[in-house]
N, C-alpha and C positions, 0 to 999 in steps of 0.2 A: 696286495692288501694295503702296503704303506699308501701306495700311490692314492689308492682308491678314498682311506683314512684324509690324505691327505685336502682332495679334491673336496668330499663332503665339507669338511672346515671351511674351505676358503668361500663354496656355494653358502651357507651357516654364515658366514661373515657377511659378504655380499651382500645377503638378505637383510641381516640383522641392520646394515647401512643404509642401502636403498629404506627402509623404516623409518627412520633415524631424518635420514632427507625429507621424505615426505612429511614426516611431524611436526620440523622444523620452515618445511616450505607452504605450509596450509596459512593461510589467510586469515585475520582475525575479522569478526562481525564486520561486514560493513555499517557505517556509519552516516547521519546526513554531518554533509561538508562544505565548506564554500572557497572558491576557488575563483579570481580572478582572470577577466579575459584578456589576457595582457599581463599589462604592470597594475598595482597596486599603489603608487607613490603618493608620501606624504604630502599633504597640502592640495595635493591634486583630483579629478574627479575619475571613476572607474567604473566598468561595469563586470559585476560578479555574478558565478553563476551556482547556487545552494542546491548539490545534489542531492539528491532522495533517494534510497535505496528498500524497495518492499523485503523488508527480513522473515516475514511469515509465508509458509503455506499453504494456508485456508482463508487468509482477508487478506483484500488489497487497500492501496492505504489513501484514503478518501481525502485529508486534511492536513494542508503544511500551513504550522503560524513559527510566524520568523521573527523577533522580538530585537530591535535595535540596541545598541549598549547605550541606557541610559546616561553614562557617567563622559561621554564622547557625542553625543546629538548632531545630526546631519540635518543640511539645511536643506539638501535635495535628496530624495529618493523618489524616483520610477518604477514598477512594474513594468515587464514587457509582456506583452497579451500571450498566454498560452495556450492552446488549443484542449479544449475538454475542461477548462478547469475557469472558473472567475475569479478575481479578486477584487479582495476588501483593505480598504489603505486606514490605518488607525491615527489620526493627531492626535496630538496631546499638548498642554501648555506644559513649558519651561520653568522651570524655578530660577534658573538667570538664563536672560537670554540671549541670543545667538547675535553675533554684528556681521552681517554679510555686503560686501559693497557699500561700505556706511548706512547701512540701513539694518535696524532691529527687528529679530526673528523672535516672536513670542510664545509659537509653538511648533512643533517638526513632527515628523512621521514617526511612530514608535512601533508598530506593527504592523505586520504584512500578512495578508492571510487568501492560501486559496483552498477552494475548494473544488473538486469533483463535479465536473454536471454529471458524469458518464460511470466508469467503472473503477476511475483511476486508477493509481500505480497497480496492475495487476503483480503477481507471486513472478518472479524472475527474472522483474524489470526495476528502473530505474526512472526519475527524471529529472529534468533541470531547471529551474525557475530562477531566470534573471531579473538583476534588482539595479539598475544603473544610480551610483551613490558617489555625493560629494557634499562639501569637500572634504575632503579625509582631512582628520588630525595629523597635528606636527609633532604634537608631543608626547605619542605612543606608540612604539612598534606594532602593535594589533591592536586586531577590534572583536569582540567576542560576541557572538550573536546567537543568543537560547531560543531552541526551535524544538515546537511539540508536532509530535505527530502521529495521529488518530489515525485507525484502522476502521474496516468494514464491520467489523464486529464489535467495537466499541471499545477496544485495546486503545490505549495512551501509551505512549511512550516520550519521555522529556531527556532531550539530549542539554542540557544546564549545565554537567558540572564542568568549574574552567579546569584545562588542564594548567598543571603548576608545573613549572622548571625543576629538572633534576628528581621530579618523578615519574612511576609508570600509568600512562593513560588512562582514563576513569572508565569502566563501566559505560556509561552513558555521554562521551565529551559533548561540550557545546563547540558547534564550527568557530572556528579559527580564524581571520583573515591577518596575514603577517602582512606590512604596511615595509615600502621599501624604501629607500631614501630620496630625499625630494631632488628634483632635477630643475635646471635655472626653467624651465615652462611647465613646469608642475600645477602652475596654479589650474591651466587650461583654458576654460568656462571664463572662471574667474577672470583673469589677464584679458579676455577679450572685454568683457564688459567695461574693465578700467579704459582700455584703449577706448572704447563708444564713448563713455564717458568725458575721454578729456579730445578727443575729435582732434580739429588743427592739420599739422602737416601730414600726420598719420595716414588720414582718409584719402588725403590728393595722390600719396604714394602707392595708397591703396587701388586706389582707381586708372593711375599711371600703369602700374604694372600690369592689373587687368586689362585694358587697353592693350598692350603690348602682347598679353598672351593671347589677347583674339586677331590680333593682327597676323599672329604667327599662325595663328587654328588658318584664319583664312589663305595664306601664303601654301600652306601644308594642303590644302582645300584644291588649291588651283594647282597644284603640281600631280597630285593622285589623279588628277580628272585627265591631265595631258597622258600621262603615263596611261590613262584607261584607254585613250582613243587612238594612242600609236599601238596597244596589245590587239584593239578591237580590228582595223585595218590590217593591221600583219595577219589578223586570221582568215579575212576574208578573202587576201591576194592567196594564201596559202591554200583555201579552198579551189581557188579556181582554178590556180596550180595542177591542182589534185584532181581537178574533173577534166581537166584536158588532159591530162596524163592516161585519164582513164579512158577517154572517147579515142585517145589515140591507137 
């Protein structure tokens, strides 16, 4: 009877854990989020990818608008084409504006919006819509980007609020992008155009070394060709080899 006392408890405990685990291991609401394909670095240009997640299961979700941080304005954003879905690229003018390559930006992309031709994000799916952006600020560790997102049934959902330091996550966060420290060719994009622009010894180097590497392509060219025609002859002595072998 003890033994049996015993056993019931520890199955009773067991349980009561395994509970306990799973409670603590379930998953909060997914969220839309944006994530970088790569690095993120200051100063520099990246291309990010804002996931979507359908959290309903009766509508799927027709409409992502992705709303830039005004307070940080980029002087390049991209869409890359999605499949089932078009987008609408929003400008706007600047209240100060942007100096990019000595040249003044007086208004930048402020929204991004796609929509649905087809059934979009249907119930237990996700997707991901890339936004190639530059050049990122120097002077902030992130970039905060308020994204709505409309269902099939006319549901809104506005993920806006920023999350703050040393608090628990909002309800509704707005994505994130954490900004990494800048690296000496951070600029990218940038750094190339300064180089066109000031030409000189640059280009003749440029063009040396290109030179060089086709010199090498075709050296590489003519050595795979010889190596092809001693493999091809070895085969064909080794056929004949092989058929007098056989007629013998």
């Amino acid at each position: 009877m003890q033994i049996s006392r015993t056993a019931s408890r520890v199955t009773a405990a067991v349980a009561v854990a395994g509970a306990t685990v799973l409670a603590v291991s379930v998953p909060a609401f997914a969220h839309v989020s944006v994530q970088p394909e790569g690095t993120a670095a200051k100063g520099g240009y990246a291309t990010v990818d804002f996931k979507v997640p359908n959290e309903r299961d009766n509508a799927s979700t027709t409409e992502v608008e992705v709303n830039l941080p005004a307070d940080h304005p980029l002087a390049s954003v991209m869409p890359q084409p999605v499949p089932g879905w078009s987008v609408k690229v929003t400008k706007s003018k600047l209240d100060k504006p942007l100096t990019v390559h000595g040249e003044k930006i007086g208004e930048a992309v402020t929204k991004v919006t796609w929509t649905a031709d087809g059934k979009g994000i249907q119930p237990g799916y996700f997707q991901k819509f890339p936004l190639s952006l530059g050049a990122l600020p120097e002077d902030t560790d992130q970039l905060v980007f308020k994204a709505i997102q409309t269902y099939s049934n006319k549901e809104v959902v506005r993920w806006i609020e920023v999350p703050q330091e040393g608090q628990d996550e909002p309800e509704n966060p707005a994505p994130t992008l954490a900004l990494s420290a800048a690296t000496d060719d951070h600029h990218g994009t940038a750094a190339a155009a300064d180089d066109d622009a000031k030409g000189g010894d640059k280009d003749d180097a440029h063009q040396e070394a290109a030179a060089d590497s086709d010199g090498g392509t075709d050296t590489t060219a003519r050595v795979l060709g010889i190596v092809g025609i001693v493999i091809g002859v070895a085969g064909v002595a080794y056929g004949v080899l092989a058929g007098r072998r056989r007629t013998a």
